[in-house]
C-alpha positions in Angstrom: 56.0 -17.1 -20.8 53.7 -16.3 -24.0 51.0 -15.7 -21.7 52.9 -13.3 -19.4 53.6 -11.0 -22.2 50.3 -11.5 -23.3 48.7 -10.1 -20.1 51.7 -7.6 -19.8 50.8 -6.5 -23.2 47.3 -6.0 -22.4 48.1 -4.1 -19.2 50.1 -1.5 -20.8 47.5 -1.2 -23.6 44.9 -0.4 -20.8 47.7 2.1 -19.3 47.9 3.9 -22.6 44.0 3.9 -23.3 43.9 6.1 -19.9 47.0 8.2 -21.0 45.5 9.8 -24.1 42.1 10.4 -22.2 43.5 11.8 -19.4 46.4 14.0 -21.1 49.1 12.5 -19.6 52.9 12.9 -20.3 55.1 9.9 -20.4 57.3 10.4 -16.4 59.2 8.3 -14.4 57.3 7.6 -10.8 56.1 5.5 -7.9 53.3 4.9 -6.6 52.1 6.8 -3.5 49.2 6.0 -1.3 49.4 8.8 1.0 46.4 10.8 2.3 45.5 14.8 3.5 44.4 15.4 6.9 40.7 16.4 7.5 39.5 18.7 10.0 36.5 19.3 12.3 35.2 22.5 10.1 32.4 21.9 7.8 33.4 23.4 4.3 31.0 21.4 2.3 27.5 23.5 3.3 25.2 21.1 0.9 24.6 17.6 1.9 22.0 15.6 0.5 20.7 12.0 1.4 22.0 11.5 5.0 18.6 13.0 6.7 17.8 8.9 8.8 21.5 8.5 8.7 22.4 11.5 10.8 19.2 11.0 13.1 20.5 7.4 13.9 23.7 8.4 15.0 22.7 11.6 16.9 20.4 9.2 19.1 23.4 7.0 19.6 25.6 9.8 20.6 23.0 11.2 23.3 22.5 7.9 24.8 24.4 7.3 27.9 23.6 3.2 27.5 24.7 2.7 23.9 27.1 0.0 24.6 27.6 -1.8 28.0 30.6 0.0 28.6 31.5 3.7 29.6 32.5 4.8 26.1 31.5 3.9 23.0 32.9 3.0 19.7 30.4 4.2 16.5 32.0 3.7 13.5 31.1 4.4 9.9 32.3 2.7 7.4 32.2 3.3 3.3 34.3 3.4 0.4 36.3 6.3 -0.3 34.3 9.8 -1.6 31.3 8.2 -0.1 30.8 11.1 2.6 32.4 9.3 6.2 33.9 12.3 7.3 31.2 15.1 6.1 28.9 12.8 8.0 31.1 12.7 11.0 31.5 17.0 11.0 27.9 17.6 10.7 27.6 15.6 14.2 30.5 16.9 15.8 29.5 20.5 15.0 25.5 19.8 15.5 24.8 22.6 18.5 23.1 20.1 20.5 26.1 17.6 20.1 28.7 20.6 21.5 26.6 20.8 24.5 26.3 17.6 25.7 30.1 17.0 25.8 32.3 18.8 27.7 35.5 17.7 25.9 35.7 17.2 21.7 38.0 16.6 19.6 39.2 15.9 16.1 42.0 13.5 14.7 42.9 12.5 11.4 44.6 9.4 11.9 45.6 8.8 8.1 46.9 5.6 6.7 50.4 6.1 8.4 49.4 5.6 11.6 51.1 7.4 14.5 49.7 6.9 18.2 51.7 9.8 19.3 50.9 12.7 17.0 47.1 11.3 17.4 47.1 11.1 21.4 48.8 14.5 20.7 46.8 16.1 18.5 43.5 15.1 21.3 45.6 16.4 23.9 46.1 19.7 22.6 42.1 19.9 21.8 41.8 19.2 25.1 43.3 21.6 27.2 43.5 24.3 24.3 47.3 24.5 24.5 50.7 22.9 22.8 52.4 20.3 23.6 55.8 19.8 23.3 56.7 16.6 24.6 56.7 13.7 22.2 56.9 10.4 24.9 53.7 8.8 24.4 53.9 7.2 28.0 53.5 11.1 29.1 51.0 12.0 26.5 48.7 9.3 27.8 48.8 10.1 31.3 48.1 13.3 30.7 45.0 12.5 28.6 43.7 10.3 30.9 43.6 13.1 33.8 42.3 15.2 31.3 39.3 13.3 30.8 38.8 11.7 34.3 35.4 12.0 34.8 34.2 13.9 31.8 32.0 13.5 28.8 33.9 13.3 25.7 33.4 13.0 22.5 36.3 12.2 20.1 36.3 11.7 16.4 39.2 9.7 14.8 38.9 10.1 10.8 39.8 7.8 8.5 41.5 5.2 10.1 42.8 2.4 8.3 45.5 0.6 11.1 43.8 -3.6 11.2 46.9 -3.8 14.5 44.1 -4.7 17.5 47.0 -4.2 19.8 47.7 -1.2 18.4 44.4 0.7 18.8 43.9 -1.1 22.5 47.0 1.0 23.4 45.7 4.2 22.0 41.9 4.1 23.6 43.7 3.1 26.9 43.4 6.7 28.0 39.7 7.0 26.9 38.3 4.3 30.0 38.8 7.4 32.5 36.1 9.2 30.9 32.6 9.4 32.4 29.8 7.1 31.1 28.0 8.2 28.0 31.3 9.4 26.2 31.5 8.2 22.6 34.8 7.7 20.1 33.6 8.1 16.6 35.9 6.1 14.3 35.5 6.5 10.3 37.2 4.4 7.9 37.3 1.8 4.7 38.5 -0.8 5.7 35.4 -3.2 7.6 37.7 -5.6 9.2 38.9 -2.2 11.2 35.6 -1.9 12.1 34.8 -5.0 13.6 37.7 -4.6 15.9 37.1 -1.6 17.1 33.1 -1.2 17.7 31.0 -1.5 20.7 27.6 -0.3 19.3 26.5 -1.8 15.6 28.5 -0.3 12.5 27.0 2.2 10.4 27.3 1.5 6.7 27.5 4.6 4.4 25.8 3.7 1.1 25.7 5.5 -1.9 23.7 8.3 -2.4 20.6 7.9 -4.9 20.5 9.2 -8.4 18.6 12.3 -7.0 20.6 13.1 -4.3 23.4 12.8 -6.5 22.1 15.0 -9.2 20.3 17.7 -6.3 24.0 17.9 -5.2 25.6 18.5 -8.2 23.0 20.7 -9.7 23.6 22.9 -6.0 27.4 23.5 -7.2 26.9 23.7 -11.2 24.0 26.1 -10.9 24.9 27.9 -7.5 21.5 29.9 -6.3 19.7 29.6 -9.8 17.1 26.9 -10.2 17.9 23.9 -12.2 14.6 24.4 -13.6 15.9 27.5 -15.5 17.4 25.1 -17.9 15.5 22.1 -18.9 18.1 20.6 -21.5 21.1 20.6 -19.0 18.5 19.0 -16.3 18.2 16.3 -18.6 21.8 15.7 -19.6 22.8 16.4 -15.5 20.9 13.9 -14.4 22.4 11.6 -16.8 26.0 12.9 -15.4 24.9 12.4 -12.0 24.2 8.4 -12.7 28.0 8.3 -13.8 28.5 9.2 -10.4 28.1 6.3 -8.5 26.2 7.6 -5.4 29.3 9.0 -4.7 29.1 13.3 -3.3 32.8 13.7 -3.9 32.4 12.5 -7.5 29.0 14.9 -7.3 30.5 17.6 -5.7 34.1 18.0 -8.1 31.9 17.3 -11.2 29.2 20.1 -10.3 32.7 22.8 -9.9 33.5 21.5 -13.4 30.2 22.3 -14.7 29.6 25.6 -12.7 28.7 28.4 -15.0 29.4 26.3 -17.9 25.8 26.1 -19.4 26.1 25.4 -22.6 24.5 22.0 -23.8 27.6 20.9 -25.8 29.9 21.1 -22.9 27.6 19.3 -20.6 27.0 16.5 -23.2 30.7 16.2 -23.7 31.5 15.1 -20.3 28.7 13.0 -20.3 30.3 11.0 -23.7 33.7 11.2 -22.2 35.7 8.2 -23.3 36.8 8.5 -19.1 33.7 7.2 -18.0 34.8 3.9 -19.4 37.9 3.3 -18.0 38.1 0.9 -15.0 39.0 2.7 -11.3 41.0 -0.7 -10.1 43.6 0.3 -12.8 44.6 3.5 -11.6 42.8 4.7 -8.4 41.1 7.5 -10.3 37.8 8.2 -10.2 36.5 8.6 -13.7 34.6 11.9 -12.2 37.7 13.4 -10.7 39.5 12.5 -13.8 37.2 14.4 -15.7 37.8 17.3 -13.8 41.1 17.2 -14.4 41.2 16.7 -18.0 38.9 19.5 -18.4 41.5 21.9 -16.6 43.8 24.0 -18.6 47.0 23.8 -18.8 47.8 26.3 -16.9 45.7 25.5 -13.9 46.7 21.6 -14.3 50.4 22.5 -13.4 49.2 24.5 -10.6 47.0 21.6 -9.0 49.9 18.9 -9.5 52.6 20.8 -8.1 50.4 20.7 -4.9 51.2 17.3 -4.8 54.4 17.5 -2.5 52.8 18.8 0.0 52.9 16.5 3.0 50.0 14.2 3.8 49.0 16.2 7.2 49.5 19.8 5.7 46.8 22.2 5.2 47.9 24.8 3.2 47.5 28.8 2.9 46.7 30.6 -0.3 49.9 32.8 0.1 52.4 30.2 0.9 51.0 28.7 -2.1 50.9 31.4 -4.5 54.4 32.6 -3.5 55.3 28.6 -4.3 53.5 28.5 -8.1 55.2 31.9 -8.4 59.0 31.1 -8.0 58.2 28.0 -10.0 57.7 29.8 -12.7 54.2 28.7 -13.4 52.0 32.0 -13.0 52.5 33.9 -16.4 52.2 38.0 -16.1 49.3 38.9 -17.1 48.1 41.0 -20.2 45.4 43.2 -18.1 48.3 44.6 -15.8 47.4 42.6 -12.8 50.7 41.2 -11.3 51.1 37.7 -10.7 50.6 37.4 -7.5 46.6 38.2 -8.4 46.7 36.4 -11.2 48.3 33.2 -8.8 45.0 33.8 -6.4 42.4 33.8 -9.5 44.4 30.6 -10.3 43.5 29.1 -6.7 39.9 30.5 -6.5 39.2 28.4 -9.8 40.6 25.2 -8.6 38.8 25.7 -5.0 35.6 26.4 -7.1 36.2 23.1 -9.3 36.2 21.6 -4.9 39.9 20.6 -6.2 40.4 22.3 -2.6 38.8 22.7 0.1 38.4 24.8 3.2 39.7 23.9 6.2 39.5 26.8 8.6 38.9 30.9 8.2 42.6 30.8 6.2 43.5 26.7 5.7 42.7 24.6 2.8 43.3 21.4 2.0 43.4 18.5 -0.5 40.7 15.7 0.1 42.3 12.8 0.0 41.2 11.3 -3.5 41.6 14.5 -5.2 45.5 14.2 -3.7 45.5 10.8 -5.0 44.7 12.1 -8.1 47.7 14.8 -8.6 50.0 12.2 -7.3 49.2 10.4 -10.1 49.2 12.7 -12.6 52.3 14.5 -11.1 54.8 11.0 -11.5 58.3 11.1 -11.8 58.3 15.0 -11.6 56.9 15.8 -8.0 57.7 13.4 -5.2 58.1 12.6 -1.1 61.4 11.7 0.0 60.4 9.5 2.8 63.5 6.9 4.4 65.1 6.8 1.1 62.4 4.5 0.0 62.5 6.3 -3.7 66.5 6.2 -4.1 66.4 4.7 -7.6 63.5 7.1 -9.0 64.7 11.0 -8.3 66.8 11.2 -11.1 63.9 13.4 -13.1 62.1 14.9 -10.0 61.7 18.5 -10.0 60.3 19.4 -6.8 60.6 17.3 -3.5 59.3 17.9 -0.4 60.7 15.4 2.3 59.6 13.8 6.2 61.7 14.9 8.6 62.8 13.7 12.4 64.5 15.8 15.1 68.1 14.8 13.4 68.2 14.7 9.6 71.7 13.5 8.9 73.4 13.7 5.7 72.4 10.0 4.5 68.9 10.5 4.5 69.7 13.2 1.3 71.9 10.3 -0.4 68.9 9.8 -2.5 69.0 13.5 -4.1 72.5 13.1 -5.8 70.8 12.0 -8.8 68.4 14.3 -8.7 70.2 17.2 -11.1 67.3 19.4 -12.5 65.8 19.2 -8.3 64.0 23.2 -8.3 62.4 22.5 -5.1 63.2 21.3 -2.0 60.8 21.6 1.1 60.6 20.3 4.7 57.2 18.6 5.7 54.8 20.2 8.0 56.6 20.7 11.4 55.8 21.7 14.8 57.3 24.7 15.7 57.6 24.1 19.2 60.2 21.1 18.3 63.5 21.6 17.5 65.0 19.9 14.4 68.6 20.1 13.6 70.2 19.4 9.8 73.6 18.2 9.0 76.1 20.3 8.0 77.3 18.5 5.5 74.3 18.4 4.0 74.0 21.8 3.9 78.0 22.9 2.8 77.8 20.0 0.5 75.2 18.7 -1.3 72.8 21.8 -1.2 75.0 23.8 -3.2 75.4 21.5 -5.7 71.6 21.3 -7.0 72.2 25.0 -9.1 68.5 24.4 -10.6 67.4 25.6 -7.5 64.3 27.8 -7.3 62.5 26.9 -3.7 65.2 26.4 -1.0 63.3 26.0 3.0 65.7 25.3 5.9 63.1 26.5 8.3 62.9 25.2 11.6 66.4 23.9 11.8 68.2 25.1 14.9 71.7 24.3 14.1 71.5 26.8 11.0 73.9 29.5 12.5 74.6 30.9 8.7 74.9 29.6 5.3 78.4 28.4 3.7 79.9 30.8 0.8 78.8 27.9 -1.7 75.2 29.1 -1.6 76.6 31.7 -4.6 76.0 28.5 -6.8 72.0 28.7 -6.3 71.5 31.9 -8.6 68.0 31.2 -10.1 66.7 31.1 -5.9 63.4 32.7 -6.1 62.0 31.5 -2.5 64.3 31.4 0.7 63.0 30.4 4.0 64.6 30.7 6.6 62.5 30.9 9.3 63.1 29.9 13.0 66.9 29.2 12.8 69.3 30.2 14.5 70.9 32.2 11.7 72.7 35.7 12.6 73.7 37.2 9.4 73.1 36.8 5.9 75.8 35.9 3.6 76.5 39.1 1.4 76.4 36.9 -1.3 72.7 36.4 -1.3 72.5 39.5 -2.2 73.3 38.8 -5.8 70.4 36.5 -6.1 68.3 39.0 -8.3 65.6 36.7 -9.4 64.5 36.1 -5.3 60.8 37.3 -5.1 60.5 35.7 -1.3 62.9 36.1 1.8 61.3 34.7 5.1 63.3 35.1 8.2 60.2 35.4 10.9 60.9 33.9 14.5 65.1 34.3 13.8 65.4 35.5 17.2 69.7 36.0 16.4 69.2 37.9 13.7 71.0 41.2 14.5 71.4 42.5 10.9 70.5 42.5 7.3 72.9 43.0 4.7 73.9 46.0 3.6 73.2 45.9 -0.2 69.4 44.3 0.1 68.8 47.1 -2.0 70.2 44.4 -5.1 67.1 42.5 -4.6 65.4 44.0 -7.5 62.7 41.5 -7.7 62.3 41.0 -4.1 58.6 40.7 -3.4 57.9 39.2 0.4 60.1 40.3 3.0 58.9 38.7 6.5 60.9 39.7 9.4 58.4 39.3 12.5 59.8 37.6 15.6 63.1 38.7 14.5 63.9 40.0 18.5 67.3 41.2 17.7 66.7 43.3 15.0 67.4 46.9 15.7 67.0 48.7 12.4 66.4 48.4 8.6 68.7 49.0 5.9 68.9 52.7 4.6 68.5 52.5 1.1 65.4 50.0 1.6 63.1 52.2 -0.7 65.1 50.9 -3.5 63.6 47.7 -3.6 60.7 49.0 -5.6 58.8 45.2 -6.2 58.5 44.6 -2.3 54.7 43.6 -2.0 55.0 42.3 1.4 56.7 43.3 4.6 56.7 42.2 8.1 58.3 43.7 10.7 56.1 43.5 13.6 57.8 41.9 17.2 61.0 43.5 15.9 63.7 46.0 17.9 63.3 48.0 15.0 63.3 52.0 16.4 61.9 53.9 13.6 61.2 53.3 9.5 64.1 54.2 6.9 63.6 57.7 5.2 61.7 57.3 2.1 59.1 54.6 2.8 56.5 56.4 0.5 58.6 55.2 -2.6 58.3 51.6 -2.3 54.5 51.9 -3.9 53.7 48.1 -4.7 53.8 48.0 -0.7 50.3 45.8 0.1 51.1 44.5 3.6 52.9 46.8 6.2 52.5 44.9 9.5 54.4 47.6 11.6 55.3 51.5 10.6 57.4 52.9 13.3 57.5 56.9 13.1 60.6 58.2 13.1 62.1 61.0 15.3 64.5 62.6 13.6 66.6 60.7 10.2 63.4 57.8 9.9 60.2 58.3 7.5 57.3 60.7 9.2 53.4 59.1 9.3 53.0 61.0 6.4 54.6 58.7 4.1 52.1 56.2 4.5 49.9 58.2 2.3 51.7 57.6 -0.5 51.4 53.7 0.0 47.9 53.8 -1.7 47.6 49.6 -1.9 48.0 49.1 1.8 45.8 46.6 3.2 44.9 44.3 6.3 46.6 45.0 8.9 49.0 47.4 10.1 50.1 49.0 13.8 51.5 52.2 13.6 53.8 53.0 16.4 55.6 55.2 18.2 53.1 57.9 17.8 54.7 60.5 20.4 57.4 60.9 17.5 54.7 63.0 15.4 55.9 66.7 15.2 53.3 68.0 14.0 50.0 66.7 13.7 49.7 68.2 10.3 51.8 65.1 8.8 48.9 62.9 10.5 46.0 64.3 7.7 48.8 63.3 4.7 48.8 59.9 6.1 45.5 59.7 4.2 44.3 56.5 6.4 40.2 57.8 5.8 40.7 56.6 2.6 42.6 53.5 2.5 39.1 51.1 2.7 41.6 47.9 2.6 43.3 48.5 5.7 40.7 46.4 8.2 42.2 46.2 11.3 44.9 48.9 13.2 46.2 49.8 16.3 47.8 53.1 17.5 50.2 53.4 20.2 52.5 55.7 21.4 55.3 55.1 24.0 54.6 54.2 27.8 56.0 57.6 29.0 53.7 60.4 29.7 53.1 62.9 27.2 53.3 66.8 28.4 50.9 67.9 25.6 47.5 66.1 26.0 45.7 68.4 23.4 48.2 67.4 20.8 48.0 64.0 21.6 44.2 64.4 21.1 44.5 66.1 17.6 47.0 63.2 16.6 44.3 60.5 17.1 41.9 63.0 16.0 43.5 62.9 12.3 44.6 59.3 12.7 40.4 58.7 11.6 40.5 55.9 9.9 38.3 54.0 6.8 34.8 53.2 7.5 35.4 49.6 6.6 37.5 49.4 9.9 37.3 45.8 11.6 39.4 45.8 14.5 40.8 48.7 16.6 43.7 48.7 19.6 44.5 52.0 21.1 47.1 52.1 23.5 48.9 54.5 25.8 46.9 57.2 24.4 47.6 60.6 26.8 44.4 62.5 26.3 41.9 63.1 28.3 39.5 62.3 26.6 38.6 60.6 22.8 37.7 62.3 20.1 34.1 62.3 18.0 34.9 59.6 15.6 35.6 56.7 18.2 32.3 55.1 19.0 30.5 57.3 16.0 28.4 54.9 14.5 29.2 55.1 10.5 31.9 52.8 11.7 29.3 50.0 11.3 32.0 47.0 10.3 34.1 47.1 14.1 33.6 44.4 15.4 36.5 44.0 18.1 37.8 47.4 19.9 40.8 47.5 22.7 41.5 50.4 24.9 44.6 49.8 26.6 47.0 52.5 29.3 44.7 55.1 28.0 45.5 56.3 32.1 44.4 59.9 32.0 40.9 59.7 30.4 38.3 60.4 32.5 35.7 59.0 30.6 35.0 56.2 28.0 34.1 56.8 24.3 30.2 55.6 23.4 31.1 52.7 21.9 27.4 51.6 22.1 26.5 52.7 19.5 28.7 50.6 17.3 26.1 48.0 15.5 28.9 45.1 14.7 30.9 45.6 17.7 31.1 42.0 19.1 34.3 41.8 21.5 35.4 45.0 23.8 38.7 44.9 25.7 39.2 48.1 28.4 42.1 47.9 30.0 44.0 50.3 32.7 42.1 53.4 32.4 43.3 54.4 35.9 41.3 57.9 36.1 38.0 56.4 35.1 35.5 56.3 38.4 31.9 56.2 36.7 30.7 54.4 33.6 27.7 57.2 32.7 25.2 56.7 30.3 27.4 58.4 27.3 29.4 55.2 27.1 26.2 53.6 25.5 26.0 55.9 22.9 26.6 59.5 21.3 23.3 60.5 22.8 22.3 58.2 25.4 20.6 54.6 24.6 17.4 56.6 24.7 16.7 55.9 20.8 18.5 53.2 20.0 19.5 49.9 21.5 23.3 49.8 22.5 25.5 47.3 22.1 23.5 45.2 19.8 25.8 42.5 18.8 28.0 42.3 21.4 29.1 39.1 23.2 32.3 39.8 25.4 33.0 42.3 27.3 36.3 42.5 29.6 37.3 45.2 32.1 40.7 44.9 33.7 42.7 46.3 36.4 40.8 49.8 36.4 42.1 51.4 39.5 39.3 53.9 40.1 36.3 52.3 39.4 33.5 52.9 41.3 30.4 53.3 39.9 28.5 51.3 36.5 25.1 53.6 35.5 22.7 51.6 33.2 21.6 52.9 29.6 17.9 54.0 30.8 16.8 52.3 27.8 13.8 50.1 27.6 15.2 46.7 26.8 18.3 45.2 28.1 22.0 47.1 27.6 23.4 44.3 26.6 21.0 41.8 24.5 23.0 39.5 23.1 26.4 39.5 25.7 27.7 35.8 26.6 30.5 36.8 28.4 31.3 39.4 31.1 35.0 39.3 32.4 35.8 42.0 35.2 39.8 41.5 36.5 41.3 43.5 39.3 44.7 44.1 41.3 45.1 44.4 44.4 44.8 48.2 44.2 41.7 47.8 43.0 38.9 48.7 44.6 36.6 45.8 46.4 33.6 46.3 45.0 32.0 48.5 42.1 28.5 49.6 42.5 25.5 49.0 40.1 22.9 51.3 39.5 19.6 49.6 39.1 
């Protein structure tokens, strides 16, 4: 017994060695071995030591006789942070690779292995669209026609299931494929490997000391040579040993470091007592330890709360932000900036430390050490509800964030009765094409009583048809979503919620009304109503909610703005302004919403009086705004020169990205569409424009990559104006573009070429033409 206590003793000595270094808080928690997703887009753009690596596996993927059989099995294995799934993007997104398959696709298959949201997850890569069902006997089938006959190539990351029967069932639609289609499979675990393989495995080492240090010196230095600074080469160097060959380790370390060069930081993390500690103890990296510790405060409560999110959820900066916000951890800051900038400096400098990463133009996520590690340091206040397995350990969580099935009955929440200070409480990532449903008792009963409430989300479940009169107990509610239910009203008693900063009530296709006093909402921030179908109008006095930063009401019934939308200033995204005819807000107001930016489709234009009101709207100035579209109602206008001088005020930024112009009723466009200073367009749509006889000179646009021309019914002849303001004879048109779509043009006859001396159209890829059947037969080509 003696020597029990004795090792126990010694244990918990170790345990409290790592506590100081670390910074650690004394919590109640569990452990967690749960891992992020990965995708197929590369976010890490320096990779360093994999040269003969990559080269060995490229030739395996382009031989058709790798393995005796028709598909093969590559798989790579290494420990974790070693660079498996980097190595397995740069393949599947090597140019070459793309064109020698016909299919790919990407699945994380995580450590929770589930065959159907895998086959699932291929399936939809496959044919480019959702899936709803969820039988797995369908899914296969449907994979296997899929692929009869084709070259695939499919990568499944980070695999860790040792059940042979279990992965026999899920490559048992792969065998229809055509010979020369390859699986690549990456994971940790070799006994997975040896299973599962065809063609020999491929062991990732380490990465050399010089790898190790060029990699880290490429994020601590950015585009400056290491060179520059002798002393920190020789301490880096030093660091990068610490590393272990590891790039993650490399990687985080060199964010740590960046734009830190001063000698006495750099040789304090090299001394760093963490460097000593022993990884079997806790699963941490010393490295990623390190850049933790050397967080501040503010930042480290930021990156642990990110620890309830689910293991397959990649993440947005402004869910997140909106998240840290109603939490309560995003101070206001001194230099007037409001806190939702100051939230998004907070997330640049933890996705410059490679705490996050990209995953997609607008996704990050969480590699799955770095998760590991705020798991661990978020214990006993952060946690997964997942089958009741943590019943006896939520009495001091905070925030929760909890798996869900298609039923979630009330006994599932048992768990959260202890739970008394609970301040968040969020679904897992869901599909939105499946339908959950939530028990009522859950929601009349137990909800209500957690008042510590700050982050309430009930989206996605369908049998929420409105919220019991107990919901006045959660008074500190600063996020609501309630998205995708089937909710008609809102309780008047939200209404007194004054600290809400985010209401979200997209896709709540019942929705008929808001309440009448909104206008209580003083702090209201984000207001997303898009997809709301039923939705006919706004509430009057909506100006008075003077904080509103955000507001969505695009795919709405809505028939024109309140009256006085040019006092709700701190407006930043307008997604939809309806012009009002007679008691609604005039375009003009829109000028006096100076932070406006992204998008924004301004409606409803036959409603302008005068075109006067058009130059107040001020949109040449607001450089923010990147994308618009105009369109006024599909009846025909009896003024085409108005209609003209509308659009010809309606000019917007130079900065412009994206343009849509629909049912416009002139007859022809005015000088600034197709003028070249708008060098940023890059995608332009001309939709029901029916009574111009001619199309703008669009050629002449230098970015424009993507033009859409749609039912221009009086249009017979494409001359050589459409090339450009004066021809193509001194410039080449269309420079950049790479898709070009005509459809259903009634009267089209004739296509005249540029004239110019080199191609019209250099760099197009695709050329779409679609007709009706009152189209003509053929269109003539000049030569």
């Amino acid at each position: 017994m003696n020597v029990k206590i004795q090792e126990l003793l010694r244990k918990l000595e170790d345990f409290v060695q790592l506590k100081g270094a670390l910074g650690l808080t004394e919590v109640v928690g569990r452990k967690v071995s749960q891992r992020t997703p990965t995708t197929s887009l590369v976010h890490e753009p320096f990779v360093y030591g994999r040269d003969e690596v990559k080269e060995n596996l490229s030739k395996l993927l382009f031989s058709d006789d790798a393995s005796k059989e028709d598909v093969s099995v590559i798989t790579i294995v290494g420990m974790g942070g070693v660079g498996k799934t980097t190595l397995a993007r740069m393949l599947y997104n090597d140019d070459k690779v793309k064109g020698h398959f016909t299919f790919q696709a990407w699945a994380c298959v995580l450590e929770d292995y589930d065959a159907i949201r895998v086959t699932k997850t291929l399936l939809e890569s496959v044919t480019s669209k959702p899936c709803k069902t969820t039988d797995l006997n369908l899914l296969q089938v449907e994979l296997r026609e899929q692929l009869r006959g084709k070259k695939f190539l499919f990568v499944l990351d980070d695999l860790w299931n040792e059940k042979y029967t279990d992965w026999n069932c899920l490559q048992t639609p792969f065998t229809s494929g055509a010979r020369g289609s390859k699986v690549i499979v990456t994971t940790r675990n070799k006994n997975v490997a040896s299973f599962m393989q065809n063609v020999p495995t491929q062991p990732l080492e380490p990465l050399s000391h010089e790898d190790c240090w060029s990699l880290l010196a490429k994020h601590a230095f950015r585009n400056v040579s290491c060179s520059a600074y002798p002393s920190l080469e020789e301490i880096g160097k030093k660091i990068a040993r610490k590393c272990n060959g590891l790039p993650l380790a490399a990687q985080t370390l060199g964010g740590l470091l960046r734009s830190r060069l001063d000698i006495e930081v750099w040789n304090r993390v090299l001394n760093n007592s963490i460097w000593e500690l022993p990884y079997e103890k806790s699963d941490i990296l010393p490295a990623l330890g390190l850049s933790y510790h050397y967080l501040l405060a503010k930042l480290k409560r930021c990156f642990i709360y990110c620890s309830i999110f689910p293991k397959d959820y990649e993440f947005k900066v402004e869910d997140v932000v909106f998240l840290w916000m109603a939490e309560g951890l995003i101070p206001q800051a001194e230099n007037g900036d409001n806190m939702e900038e100051v939230a998004k400096e907070y997330f640049d400098e933890l996705l410059s430390r490679s705490l996050f990463q990209t995953s997609g133009k607008s996704s990050f996520i969480m590699h799955d050490l770095i998760n590991d590690l705020a798991v661990f340091m978020s214990k006993g206040f952060c946690s997964r509800l997942e089958g009741g397995r943590e019943s006896r350990e939520v009495e001091r969580v905070r925030h929760l964030s909890y798996s869900r099935r298609k039923y979630n009955v009330a006994l599932k929440f048992e768990p959260l009765k202890g739970a008394k200070c609970l301040r968040t409480f969020l679904p897992a990532y869901s599909n939105t094409y499946q339908q959950y449903y939530l028990s009522k008792q859950f929601v009349q009963d137990l909800l209500p009583s957690h008042r510590c409430l700050r982050v309430l989300s009930l989206s996605g479940y369908r049998n929420v048809t409105d919220l019991p009169d107990s919901i006045k107990n959660l008074i500190h509610l600063r996020y609501l979503d309630l998205s995708y239910t089937a909710i008609k009203r809102l309780p008047c008693v939200l209404c007194r919620f004054y600290n809400l900063q985010t209401l979200l009530l997209s896709n709540c296709s019942s929705l008929v009304e808001l309440p009448a006093d909104l206008r209580k909402l003083i702090n209201l921030q984000k207001l997303m109503l898009g997809g709301c179908a039923s939705l006919a109008k706004l509430p009057v006095d909506l100006w008075e909610l003077i904080s509103l930063h955000h507001l969505d009401v695009s795919g709405t019934k809505i028939a024109e703005m309140p009256a006085q939308m040019s006092r709700l200033k701190s407006l930043r995204t307008l997604t939809a302004f309806i012009v009002g005819k007679s008691t609604g807000s005039t375009i003009g107001e829109l000028g006096e919403l100076p932070h406006l930016r992204g998008k924004i489709s301004i409606l409803k234009l036959q409603n302008v009086v005068d075109a006067k009101d058009v130059v107040q709207a001020n949109l040449k100035n607001k450089k923010d705004l990147k994308e618009l579209k105009f369109r006024w109602g599909v009846e025909d206008s009896d003024d085409s020169e108005k209609v003209r001088d509308v659009l010809d005020k309606l000019q917007p930024s130079i900065s412009l990205e994206k343009l849509t112009i629909q049912f416009y009723g002139g007859t022809n466009f005015p000088n600034w569409v197709g003028d070249s200073c708008f060098s940023n367009i890059q995608v332009m749509r001309l939709r029901d424009c029916k009574y111009c006889w001619s199309l703008p000179p669009v050629g002449g646009l230098p970015a424009l990559k993507e033009l859409y021309i749609e039912r221009m019914n009086f249009v017979k002849t494409i001359c050589v104006e459409f090339y450009g303001r004066n021809g193509a004879s001194l410039i080449q048109p269309f420079q950049s573009l790479e898709k070009l779509e005509f459809k259903e043009m009634a009267e089209w006859e004739e296509w005249v070429p540029s004239g110019s001396r080199g191609p019209d159209f250099p760099r197009l890829q695709e050329l779409i033409l679609m007709t009706y059947s009152a189209c003509p037969t053929s269109i003539v080509f000049k030569d």
